[in-house]
C-alpha positions in Angstrom: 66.7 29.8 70.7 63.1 29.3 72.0 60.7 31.9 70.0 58.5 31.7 72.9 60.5 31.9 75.8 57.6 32.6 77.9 56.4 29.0 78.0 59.3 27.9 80.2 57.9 30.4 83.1 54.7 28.6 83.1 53.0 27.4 86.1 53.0 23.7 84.6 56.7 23.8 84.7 57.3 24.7 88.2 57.7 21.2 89.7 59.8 19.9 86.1 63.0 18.6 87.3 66.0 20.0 85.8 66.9 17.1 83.6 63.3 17.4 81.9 63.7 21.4 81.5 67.2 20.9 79.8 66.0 18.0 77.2 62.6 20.0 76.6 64.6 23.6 76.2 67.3 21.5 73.5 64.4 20.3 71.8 62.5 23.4 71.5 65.6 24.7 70.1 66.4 22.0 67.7 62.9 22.6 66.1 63.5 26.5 66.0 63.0 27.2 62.3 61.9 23.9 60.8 59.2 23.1 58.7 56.3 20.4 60.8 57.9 17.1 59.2 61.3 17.7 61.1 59.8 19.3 64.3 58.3 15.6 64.2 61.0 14.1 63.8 63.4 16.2 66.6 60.4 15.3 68.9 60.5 11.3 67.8 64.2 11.3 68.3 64.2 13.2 71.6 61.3 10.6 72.6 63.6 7.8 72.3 66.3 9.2 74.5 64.0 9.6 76.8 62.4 6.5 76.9 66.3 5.1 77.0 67.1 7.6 80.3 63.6 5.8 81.7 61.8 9.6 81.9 58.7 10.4 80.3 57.1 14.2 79.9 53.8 14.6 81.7 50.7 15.4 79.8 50.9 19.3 81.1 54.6 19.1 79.7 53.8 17.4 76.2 50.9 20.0 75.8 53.5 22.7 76.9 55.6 21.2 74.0 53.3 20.5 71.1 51.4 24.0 71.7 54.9 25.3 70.8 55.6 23.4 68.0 52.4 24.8 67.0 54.0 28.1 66.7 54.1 29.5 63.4 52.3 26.3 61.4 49.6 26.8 58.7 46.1 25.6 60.3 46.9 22.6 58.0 50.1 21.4 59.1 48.8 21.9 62.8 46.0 19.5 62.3 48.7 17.0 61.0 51.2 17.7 64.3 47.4 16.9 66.0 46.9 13.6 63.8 50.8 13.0 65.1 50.3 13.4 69.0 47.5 11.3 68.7 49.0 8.3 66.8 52.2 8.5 69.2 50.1 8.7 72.2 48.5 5.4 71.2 51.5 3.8 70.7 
């Protein structure tokens, strides 16, 4: 389950349809637990079904999102997860 369970009450979230809630709250929970590599890689996989359902998270949502997978990384795995978000939002 979602550690912080509080970011889904967020005022960014309020206007999220409910097909975006469910695939964000199933990926929050498929990274639950895992080390940085495979949070990246449950959010690169959960990219490409989205791309294939033709929806796309908003920048409020993807920084909802990575500040979560934040959760619980050494300073130096969050500057990688950084390093990440950046190379994928270039792509």
């Amino acid at each position: 389950m979602i550690n912080d369970s509080h970011i889904l009450d967020s005022d960014m979230l309020k206007d999220i349809s409910p097909q975006k809630l469910k695939i964000m709250v199933d990926m929050l929970n498929d990274m639950t637990d895992k080390p940085m590599e495979q949070k990246v890689q449950v959010l690169f996989s959960y990219g490409v079904k989205m791309k294939q359902k033709g929806l796309q998270f908003t920048k409020q949502e993807s920084s909802i999102i990575i500040d979560s997978m934040k959760n619980n990384l050494s300073t130096k795995d969050q500057d990688k997860l950084d390093l990440v978000v950046t190379m994928m939002e270039m792509m």
